[in-house]
MARPAKOL-60557 format. One record per atom (N, C-alpha, C): x, y, z. Coordinates in pm, whole numbers, padded with zeros to 5 digits, always signed. Example, Ala and Ser with C-alpha at 12.3 -4.5 7.8 and 13.67 -1.06 7.14 Angstrom:
+01319-00569+00780
+01230-00450+00780
+01320-00330+00780
+01285-00225+00708
+01367-00106+00714
+01290+00003+00787
end
This chain:
-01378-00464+01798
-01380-00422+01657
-01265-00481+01577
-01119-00491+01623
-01025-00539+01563
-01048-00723+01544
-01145-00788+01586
-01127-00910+01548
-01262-00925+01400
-01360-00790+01440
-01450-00764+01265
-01366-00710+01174
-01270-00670+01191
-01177-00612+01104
-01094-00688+01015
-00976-00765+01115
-00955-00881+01096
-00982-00977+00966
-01117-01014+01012
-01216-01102+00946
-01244-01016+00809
-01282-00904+00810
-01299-00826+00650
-01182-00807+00575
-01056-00807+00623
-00921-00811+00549
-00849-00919+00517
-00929-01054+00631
-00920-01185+00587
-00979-01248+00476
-01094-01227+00457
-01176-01299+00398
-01297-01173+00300
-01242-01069+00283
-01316-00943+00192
-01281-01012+00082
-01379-00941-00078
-01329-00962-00179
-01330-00773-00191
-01197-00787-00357
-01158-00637-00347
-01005-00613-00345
-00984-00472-00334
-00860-00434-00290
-00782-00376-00232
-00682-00307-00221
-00654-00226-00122
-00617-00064-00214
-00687+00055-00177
-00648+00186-00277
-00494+00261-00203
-00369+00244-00297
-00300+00324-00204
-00238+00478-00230
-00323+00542-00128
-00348+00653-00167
-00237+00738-00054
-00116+00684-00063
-00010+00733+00021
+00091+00841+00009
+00108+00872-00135
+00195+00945-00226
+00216+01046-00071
+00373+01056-00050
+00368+01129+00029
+00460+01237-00065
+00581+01348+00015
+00655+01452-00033
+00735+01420-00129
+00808+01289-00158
+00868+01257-00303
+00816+01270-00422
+00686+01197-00409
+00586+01120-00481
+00465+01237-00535
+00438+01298-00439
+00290+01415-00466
+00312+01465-00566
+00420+01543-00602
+00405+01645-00752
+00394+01570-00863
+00446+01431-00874
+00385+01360-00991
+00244+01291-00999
+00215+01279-00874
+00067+01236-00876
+00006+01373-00916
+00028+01468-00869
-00082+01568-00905
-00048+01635-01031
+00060+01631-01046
+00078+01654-01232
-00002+01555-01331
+00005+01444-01301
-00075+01354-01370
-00270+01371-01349
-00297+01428-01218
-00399+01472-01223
-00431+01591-01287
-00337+01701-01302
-00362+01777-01418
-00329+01904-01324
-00256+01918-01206
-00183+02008-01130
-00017+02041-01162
-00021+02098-01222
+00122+02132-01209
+00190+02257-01132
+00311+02257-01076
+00400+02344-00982
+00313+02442-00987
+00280+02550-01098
+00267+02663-01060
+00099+02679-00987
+00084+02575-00947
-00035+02582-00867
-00019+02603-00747
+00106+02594-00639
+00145+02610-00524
+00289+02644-00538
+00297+02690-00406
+00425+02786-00383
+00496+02698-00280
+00461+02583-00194
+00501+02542-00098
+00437+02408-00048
+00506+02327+00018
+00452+02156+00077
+00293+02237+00124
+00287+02306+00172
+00137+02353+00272
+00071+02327+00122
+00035+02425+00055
-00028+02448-00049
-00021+02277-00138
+00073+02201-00143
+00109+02110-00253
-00041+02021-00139
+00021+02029-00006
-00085+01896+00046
-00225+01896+00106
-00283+02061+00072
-00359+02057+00027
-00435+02029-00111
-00398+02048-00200
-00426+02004-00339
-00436+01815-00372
-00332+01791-00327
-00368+01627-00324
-00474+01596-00241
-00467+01676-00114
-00561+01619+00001
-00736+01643-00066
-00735+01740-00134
-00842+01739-00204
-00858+01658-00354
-00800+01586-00403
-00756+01522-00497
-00829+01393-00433
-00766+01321-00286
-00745+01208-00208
-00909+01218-00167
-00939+01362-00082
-01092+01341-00090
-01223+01297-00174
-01123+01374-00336
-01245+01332-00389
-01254+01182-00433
-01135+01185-00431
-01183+00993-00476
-01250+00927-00351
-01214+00923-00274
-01276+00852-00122
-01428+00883-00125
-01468+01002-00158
-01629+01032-00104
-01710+01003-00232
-01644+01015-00359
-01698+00946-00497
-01781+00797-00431
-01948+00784-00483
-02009+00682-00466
-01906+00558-00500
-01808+00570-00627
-01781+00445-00691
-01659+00392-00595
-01665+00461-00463
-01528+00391-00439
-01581+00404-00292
-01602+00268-00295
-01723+00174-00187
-01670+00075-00114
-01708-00009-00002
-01692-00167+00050
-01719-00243-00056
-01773-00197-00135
-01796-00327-00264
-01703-00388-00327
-01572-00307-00332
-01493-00336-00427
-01371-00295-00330
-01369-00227-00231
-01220-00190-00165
-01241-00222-00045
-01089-00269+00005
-01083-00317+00159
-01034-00266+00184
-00918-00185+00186
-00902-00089+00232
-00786-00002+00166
-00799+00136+00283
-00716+00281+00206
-00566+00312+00260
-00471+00317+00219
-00389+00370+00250
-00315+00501+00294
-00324+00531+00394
-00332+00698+00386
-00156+00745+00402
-00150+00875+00375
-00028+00950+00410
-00050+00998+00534
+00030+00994+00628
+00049+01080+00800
-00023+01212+00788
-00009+01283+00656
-00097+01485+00694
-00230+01380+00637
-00228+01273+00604
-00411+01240+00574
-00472+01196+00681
-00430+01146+00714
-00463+01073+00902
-00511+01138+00970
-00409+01284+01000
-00433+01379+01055
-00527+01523+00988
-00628+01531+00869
-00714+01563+00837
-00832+01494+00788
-00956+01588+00740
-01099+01485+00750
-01130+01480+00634
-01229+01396+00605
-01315+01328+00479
-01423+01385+00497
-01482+01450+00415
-01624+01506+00452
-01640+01582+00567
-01578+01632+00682
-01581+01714+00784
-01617+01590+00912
-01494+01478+00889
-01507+01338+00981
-01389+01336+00949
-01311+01288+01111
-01184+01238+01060
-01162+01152+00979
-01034+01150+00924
-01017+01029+00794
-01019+00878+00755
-00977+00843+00906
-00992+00672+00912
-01101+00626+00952
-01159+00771+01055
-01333+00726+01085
-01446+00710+00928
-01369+00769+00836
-01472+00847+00749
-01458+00680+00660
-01382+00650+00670
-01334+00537+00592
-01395+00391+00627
-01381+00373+00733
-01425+00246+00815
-01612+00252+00848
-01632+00393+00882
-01792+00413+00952
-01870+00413+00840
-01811+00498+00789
-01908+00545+00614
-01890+00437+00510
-01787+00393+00462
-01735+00293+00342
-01768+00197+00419
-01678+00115+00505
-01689-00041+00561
-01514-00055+00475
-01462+00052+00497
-01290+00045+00426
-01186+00042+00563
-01096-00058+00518
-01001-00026+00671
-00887+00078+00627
-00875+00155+00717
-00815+00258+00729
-00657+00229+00750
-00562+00213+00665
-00428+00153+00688
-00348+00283+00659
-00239+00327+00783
-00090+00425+00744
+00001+00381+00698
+00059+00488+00575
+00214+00457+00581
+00272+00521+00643
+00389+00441+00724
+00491+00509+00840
+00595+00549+00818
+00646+00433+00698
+00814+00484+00681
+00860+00642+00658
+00979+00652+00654
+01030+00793+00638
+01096+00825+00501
+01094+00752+00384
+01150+00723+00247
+01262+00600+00298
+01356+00628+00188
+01505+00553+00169
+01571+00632+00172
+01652+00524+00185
+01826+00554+00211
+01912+00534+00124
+02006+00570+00080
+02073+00518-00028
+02090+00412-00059
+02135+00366-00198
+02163+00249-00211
+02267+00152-00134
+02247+00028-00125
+02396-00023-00022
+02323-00176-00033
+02479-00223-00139
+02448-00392-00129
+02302-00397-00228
+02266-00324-00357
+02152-00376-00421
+02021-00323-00360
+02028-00233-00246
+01904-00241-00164
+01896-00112-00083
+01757-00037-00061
+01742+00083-00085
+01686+00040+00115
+01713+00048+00186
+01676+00016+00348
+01595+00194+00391
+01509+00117+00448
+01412+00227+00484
+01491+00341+00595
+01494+00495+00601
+01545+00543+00640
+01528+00517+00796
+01588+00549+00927
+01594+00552+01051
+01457+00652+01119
+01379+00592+01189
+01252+00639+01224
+01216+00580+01376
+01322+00719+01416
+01335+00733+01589
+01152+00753+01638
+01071+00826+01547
+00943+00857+01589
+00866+00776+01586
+00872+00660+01554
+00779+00516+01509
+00704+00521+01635
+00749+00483+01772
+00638+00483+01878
+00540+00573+01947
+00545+00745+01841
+00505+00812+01870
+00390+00770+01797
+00456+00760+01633
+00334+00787+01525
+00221+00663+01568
+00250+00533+01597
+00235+00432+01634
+00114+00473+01734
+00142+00535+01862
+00037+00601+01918
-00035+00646+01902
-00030+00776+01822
-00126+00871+01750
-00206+00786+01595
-00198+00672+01560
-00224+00591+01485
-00353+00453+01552
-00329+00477+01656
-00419+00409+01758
-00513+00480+01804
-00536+00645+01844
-00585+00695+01866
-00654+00757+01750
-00647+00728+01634
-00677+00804+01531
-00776+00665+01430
-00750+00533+01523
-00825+00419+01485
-00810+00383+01326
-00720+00393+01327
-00611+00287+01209
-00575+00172+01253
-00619+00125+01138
-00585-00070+01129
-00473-00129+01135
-00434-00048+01033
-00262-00155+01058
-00192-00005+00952
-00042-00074+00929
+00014+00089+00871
+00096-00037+00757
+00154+00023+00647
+00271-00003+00531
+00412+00073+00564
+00500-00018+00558
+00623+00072+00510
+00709-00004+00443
+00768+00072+00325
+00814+00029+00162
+00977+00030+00169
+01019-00081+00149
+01179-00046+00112
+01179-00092-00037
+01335-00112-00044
+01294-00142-00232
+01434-00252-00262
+01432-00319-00374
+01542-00373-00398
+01561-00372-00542
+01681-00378-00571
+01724-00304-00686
+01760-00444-00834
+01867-00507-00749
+01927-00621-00817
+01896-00744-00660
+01961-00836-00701
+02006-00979-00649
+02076-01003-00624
+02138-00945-00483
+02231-00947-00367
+02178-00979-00260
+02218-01131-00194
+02191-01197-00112
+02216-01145+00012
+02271-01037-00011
+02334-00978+00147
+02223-00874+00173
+02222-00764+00062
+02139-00631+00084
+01964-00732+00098
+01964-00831-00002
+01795-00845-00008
+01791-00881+00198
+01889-00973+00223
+01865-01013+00365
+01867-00883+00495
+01921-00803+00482
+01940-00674+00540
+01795-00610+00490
+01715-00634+00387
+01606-00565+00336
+01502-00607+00438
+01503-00732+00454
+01393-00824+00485
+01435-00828+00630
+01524-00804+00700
+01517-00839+00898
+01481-00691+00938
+01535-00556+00862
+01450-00447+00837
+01321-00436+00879
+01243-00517+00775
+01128-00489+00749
+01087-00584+00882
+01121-00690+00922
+01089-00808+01009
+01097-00705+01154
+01190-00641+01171
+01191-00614+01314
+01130-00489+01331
+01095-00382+01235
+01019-00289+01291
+00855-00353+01262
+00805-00441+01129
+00714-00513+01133
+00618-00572+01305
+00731-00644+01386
+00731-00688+01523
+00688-00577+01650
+00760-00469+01619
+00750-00323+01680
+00605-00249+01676
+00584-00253+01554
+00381-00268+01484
+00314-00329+01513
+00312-00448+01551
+00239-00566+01556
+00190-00538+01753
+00325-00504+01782
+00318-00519+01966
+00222-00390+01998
+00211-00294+01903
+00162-00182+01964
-00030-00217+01902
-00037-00280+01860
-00164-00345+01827
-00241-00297+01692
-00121-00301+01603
-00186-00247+01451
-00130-00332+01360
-00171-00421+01266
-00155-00520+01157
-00021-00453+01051
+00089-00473+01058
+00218-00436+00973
+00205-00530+00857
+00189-00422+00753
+00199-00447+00607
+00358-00435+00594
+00447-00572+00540
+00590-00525+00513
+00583-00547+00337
+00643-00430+00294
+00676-00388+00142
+00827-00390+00092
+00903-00526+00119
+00983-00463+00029
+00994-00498-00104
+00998-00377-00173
+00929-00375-00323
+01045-00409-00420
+01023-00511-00488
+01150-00556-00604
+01100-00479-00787
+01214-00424-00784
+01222-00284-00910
+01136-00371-01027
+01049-00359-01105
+01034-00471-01222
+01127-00455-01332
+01173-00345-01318
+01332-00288-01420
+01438-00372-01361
+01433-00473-01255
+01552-00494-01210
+01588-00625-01371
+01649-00642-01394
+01767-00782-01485
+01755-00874-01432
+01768-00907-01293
+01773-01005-01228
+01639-01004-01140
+01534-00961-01207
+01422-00955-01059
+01349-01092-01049
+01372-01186-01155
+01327-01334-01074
+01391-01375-01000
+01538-01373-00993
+01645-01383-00899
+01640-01351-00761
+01604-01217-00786
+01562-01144-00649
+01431-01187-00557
+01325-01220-00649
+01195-01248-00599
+01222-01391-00554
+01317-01491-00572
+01349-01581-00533
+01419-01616-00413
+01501-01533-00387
+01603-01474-00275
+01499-01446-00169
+01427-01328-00239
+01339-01227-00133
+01224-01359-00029
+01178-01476-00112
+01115-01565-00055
+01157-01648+00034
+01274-01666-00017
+01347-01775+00113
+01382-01681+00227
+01414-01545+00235
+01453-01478+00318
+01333-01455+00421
+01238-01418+00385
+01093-01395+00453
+01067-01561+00521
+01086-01608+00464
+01085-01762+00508
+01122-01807+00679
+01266-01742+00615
+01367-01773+00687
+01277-01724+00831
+01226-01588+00827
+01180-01493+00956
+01075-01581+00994
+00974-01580+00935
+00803-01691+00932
+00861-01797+01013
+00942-01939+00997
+00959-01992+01039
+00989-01983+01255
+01107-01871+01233
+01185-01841+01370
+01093-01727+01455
+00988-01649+01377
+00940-01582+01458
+00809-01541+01460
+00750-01491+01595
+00594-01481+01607
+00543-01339+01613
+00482-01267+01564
+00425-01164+01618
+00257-01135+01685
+00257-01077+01761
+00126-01031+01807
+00020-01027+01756
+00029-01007+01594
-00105-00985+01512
-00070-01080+01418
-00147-01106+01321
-00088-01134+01147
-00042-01044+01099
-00003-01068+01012
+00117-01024+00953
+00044-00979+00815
+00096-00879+00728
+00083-00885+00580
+00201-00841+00466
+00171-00878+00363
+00276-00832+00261
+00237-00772+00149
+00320-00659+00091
+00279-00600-00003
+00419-00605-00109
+00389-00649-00201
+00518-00737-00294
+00464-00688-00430
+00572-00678-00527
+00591-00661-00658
+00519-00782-00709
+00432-00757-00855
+00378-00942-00932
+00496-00972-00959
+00503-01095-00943
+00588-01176-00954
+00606-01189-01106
+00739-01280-01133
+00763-01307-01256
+00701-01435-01293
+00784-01516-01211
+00688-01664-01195
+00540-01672-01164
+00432-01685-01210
+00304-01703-01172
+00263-01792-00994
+00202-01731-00902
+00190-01835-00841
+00355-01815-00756
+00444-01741-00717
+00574-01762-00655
+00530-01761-00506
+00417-01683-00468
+00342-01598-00357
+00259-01766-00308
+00226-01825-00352
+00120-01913-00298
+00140-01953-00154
+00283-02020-00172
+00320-02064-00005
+00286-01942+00096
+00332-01849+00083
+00288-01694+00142
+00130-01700+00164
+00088-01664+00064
-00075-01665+00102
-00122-01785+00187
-00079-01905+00166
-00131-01996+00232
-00068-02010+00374
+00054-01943+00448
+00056-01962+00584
-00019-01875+00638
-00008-01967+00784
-00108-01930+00877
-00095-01818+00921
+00062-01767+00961
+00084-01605+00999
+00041-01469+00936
+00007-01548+00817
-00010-01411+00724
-00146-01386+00654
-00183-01294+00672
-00353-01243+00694
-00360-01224+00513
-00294-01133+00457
-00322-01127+00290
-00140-01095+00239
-00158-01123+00097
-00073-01064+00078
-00098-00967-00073
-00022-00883-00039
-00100-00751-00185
-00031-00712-00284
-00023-00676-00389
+00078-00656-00506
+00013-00514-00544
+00187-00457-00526
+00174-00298-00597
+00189-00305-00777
+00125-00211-00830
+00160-00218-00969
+00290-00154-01039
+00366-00110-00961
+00523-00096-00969
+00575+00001-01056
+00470+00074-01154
+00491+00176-01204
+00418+00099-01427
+00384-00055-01393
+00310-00079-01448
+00173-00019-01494
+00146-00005-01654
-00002+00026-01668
-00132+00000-01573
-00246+00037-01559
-00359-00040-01514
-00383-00216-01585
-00356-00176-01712
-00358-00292-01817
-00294-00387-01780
-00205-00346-01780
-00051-00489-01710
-00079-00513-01612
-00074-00419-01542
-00094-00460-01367
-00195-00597-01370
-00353-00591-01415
-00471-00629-01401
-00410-00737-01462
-00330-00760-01571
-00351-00878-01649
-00226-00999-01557
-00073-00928-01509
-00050-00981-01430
-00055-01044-01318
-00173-00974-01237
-00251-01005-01103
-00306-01108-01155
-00403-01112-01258
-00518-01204-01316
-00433-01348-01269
-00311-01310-01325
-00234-01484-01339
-00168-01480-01198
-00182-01516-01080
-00172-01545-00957
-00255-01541-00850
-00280-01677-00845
-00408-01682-00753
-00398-01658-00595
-00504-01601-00583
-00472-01543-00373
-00423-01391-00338
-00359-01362-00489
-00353-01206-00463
-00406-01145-00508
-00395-01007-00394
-00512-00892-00455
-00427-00788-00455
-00510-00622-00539
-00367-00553-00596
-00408-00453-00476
-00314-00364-00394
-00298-00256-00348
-00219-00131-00479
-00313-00091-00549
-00233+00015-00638
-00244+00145-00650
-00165+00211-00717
-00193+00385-00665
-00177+00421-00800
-00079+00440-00866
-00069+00522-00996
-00202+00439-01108
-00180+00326-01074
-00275+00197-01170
-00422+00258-01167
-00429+00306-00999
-00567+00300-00964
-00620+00415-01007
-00530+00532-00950
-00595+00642-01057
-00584+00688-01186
-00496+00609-01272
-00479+00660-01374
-00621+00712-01474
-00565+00854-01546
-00658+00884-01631
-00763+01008-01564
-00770+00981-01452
-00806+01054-01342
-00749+01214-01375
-00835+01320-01382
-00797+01448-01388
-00863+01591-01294
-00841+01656-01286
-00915+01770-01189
-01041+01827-01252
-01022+01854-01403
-01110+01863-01464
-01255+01835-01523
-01235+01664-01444
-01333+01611-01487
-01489+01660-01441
-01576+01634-01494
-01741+01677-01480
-01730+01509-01342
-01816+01565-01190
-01857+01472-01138
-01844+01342-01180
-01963+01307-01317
-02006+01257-01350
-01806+01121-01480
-01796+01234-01463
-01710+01141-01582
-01579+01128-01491
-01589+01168-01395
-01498+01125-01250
-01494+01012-01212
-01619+01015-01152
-01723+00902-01121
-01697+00818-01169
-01731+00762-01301
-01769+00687-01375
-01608+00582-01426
-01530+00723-01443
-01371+00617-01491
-01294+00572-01365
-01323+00633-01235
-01282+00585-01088
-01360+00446-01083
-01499+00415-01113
-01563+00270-01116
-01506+00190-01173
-01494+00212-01330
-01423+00161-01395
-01294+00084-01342
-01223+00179-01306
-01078+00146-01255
-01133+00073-01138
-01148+00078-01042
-01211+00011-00898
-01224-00136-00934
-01377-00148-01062
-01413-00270-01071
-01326-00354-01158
-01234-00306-01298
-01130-00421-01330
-01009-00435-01194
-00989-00359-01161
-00838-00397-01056
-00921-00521-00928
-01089-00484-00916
-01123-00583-00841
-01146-00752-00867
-01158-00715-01013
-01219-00819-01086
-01074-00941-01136
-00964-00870-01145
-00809-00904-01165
-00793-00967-00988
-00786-00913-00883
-00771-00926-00731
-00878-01120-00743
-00946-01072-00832
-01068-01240-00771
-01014-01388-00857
-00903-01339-00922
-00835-01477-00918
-00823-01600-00860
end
């Protein structure tokens, strides 16, 4: 199955939905869906409410193999079901969507320009239970702030050596480290950030392909060499806290990438909505972010 898989994340058209928002992140996603605090008293209560939020977009007709390759889940999503099917089964059997985790544990403070993913002694557990739970490959996000040659390089062997750690246990590592679009210097950085990844591509091999999930670039086209080596299966652009609008119109101008987005993807999106007008603005959103990805 992992070499049909493979092949649909190689060569799919579409995108990736990332529907990861974990404990930082949830109360503004679901405020924006139209949940606010006094709807829960506690994380239990908060992750149920997204988790039903996360369901309904997934089992919505409009959010299909037609247009998505795959989902990003949070660890309590992994570990609950879609329709009364586990979640990555529900995704892959039912859709034709690959089922991708995020692993990391947040950040760490700042140090040297650069936000390094916190210490995650449990990686070969989750890693396990991620195999058994028939997930494709997993994401984990660091961030960079400014254009410091030291922190971006500390960002990127980070991401390179637990990337390697993923790869051996037999699941496709998405590495994210995400450059701020607020940064002053973020062509600087996105410049840095390339030769540094470089630097790894060149000296080292891993078990699977490889993927990347990167900020749009400033420069049009900075990503090409990326997309075009051989190690690396796709590479994906988050919308960074960008509109749907921007996002789509920036993607449009770089060819080979496709968007993995979350706030972009649901925006507009509310609890309230009738089925029907759910439905309908989730398509919407689906088919421009896909139609931006076919660059």
């Amino acid at each position: 199955m992992l070499n049909t898989q493979l092949e649909r994340m190689s060569a799919g058209q579409g995108s990736i939905a990332a529907l990861d928002q974990s404990g930082g992140s949830t109360p503004r996603a679901l405020k924006l869906y139209g949940i606010d605090e006094t709807r829960y008293t506690n994380d239990a209560e908060m992750f149920d409410l997204v988790h039903a939020m996360r369901e309904r977009i997934v089992t919505s007709p409009a959010f299909s193999g037609d247009h998505i390759l795959g989902a990003i889940l949070f660890e309590n999503t992994m570990d609950r079901e879609f329709a009364g099917k586990p979640a990555a089964d529900y995704l892959w059997e039912e859709k034709g969507i690959l089922p991708i985790l995020k692993v990391d544990k947040g950040l760490a403070d700042t140090t040297d320009g650069v936000r390094l993913m916190k210490p995650n002694p449990g990686l070969g557990d989750l890693l396990e239970r991620a195999n058994e739970a028939h997930i494709f490959g997993t994401k984990m996000r660091s961030f960079i702030a400014e254009a410091n040659p030291e922190g971006i390089a500390a960002n990127v062997d980070q991401q390179f050596k637990l990337g390697a750690q993923i790869a051996s246990a037999g699941l496709v590592p998405i590495l994210e480290p995400e450059v701020d679009i607020n940064a002053a210097d973020k062509e600087a950085a996105e410049e840095i950030l390339m030769k540094e990844i470089f630097k790894h591509l060149t000296t080292e091999h891993f078990d699977l392909p490889i993927m990347f999930k990167l900020t749009i670039p400033s420069v049009d086209d900075l990503y090409a060499p990326l997309i075009d080596n051989p190690a690396v299966l796709r590479v994906v652009a988050l919308s960074g806290g960008y509109s749907r609008e921007e996002a789509n119109a920036k993607l449009s101008a770089n060819h080979g990438l496709i968007a993995s987005f979350s706030r972009a993807l649901t925006e507009g999106l509310t609890e309230s909505m009738s089925p029907e007008e759910f439905d309908g603005l989730l398509g919407e959103s689906i088919e421009s972010i896909a139609k931006a990805s076919a660059s």
